[in-house]
C-alpha positions, 0 to 999 in steps of 0.5 A: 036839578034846576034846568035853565029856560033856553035863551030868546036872541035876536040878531039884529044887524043894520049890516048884513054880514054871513061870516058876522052871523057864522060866529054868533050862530056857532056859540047859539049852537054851543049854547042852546040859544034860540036864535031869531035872524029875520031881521038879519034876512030881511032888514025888517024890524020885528016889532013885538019881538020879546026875548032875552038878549039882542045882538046887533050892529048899529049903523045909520038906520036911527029906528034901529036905535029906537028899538034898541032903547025900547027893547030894554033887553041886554044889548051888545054891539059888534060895530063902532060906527054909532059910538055915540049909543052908550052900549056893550061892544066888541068890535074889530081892531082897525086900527091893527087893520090899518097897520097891517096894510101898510106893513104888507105895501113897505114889506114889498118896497112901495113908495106911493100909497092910497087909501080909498072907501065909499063910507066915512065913518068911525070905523074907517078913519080908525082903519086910516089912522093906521094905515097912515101912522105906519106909513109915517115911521117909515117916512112916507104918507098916502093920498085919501080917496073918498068917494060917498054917495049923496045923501038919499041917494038911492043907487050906486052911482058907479060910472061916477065913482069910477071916473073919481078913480080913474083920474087918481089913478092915472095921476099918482106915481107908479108903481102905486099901492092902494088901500081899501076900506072893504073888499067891494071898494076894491074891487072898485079900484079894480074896475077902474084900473081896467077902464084907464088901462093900468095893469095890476098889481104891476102898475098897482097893487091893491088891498082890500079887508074882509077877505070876503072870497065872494069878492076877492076869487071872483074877479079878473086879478084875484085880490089880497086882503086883510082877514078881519076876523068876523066870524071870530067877532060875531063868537065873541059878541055872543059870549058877551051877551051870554054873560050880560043875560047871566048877570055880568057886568059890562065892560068898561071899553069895547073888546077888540077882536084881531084880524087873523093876518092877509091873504094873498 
């Protein structure tokens, strides 16, 4: 009986993710993987590295699609922000993301709505496109807030990005219904509220995505979120890689994973 030769992965991910690295460490303990995650602590690329198969998460970081192409290893990416990386992916649904936020505000009778992020990218405007279409069935639209760094910007201009909130806050009618990308913006809305005196959820109700309980159980008004299914996401890259480094064939579209509802 022949036994097969343990599988060299890397985890080679431009955005840090514990849930994302919880999943794809579960199926490398399933699977007897050796599973290489240096890159996922320390942000440096292993250059030298040979092995089988890497999972990765392409974002801005242009090295990490050079290493990638050099690699010429079987690859599988678990984001859509570098759409125009021709690769194997499985990804979450955001626009199911987006549309379950919206179901979650009309559910509770809201009227006046927004959408706030930090980034701006493939991603976040599938997560939009959701939020927005379900909204316009029901005969209603929402303000777009976007507040991004300046490129090369090397601190989070925070006092900035508050008062960017502040004033949409205070404008918009009440009682408001606001919509974020991420926890941690959030989390951000959350600050300003507090800066421009408005009380919450009362006056606004807020709703992040990841249900990252870092975040949402650590602040002075606990929050409800989406529960993007990353764990279940970084599982379900390493079943595709898995089958890549046996031989499979990739698929045609990227594998959409669902989020697992909101927790309130």
């Amino acid at each position: 009986m022949t036994i097969e030769r343990q599988k060299n992965v890397l985890l080679a991910l431009g955005r840090y993710n514990p849930k994302l690295h919880q999943g794809v460490a579960r199926f490398a303990g399933q699977h007897n993987w050796h599973l290489n995650a240096e890159m996922a602590y320390f942000g440096r690329l292993p250059l030298g590295w040979q092995g089988d198969g890497i999972l990765t998460l392409l974002d801005v970081q242009d090295d990490l699609v050079d290493f990638i192409r050099r690699a010429r290893r079987p690859v599988v990416d678990l984001s859509l922000i570098r759409e125009e990386v021709a690769l194997p992916r499985v990804v979450g649904a955001h626009h199911l993301i987006g549309c379950l936020g919206a179901e979650h505000f009309l559910e509770r009778g809201f009227r006046h709505f927004a959408w706030f992020s930090t980034l701006d990218d493939a991603v976040t405007r599938l997560r939009l496109r959701g939020f927005n279409e379900t909204l316009g069935r029901s005969g209603f639209a929402s303000e777009q807030w976007v507040f991004q760094l300046r490129p090369g910007a090397d601190r989070d201009e925070w006092r900035a990005k508050c008062e960017f909130l502040e004033r949409r806050l205070k404008a918009i009618p009440k009682p408001a219904a606001v919509f974020c990308f991420r926890d941690a913006d959030a989390a951000n809305v959350l600050d300003a509220c507090a800066q421009a005196g408005l009380a919450v959820p009362e006056q606004v109700a807020i709703l992040g995505t990841d249900n990252n309980e870092l975040i949402c159980e650590s602040l002075r008004v606990p929050l409800s979120s989406v529960n993007h299914d990353l764990e279940g996401l970084g599982y379900e890259g390493a079943a595709l890689l898995h089958r890549l480094m046996h031989g499979g064939r990739p698929p045609k579209r990227p594998k959409l994973v669902p989020p697992k509802g909101i927790t309130v």
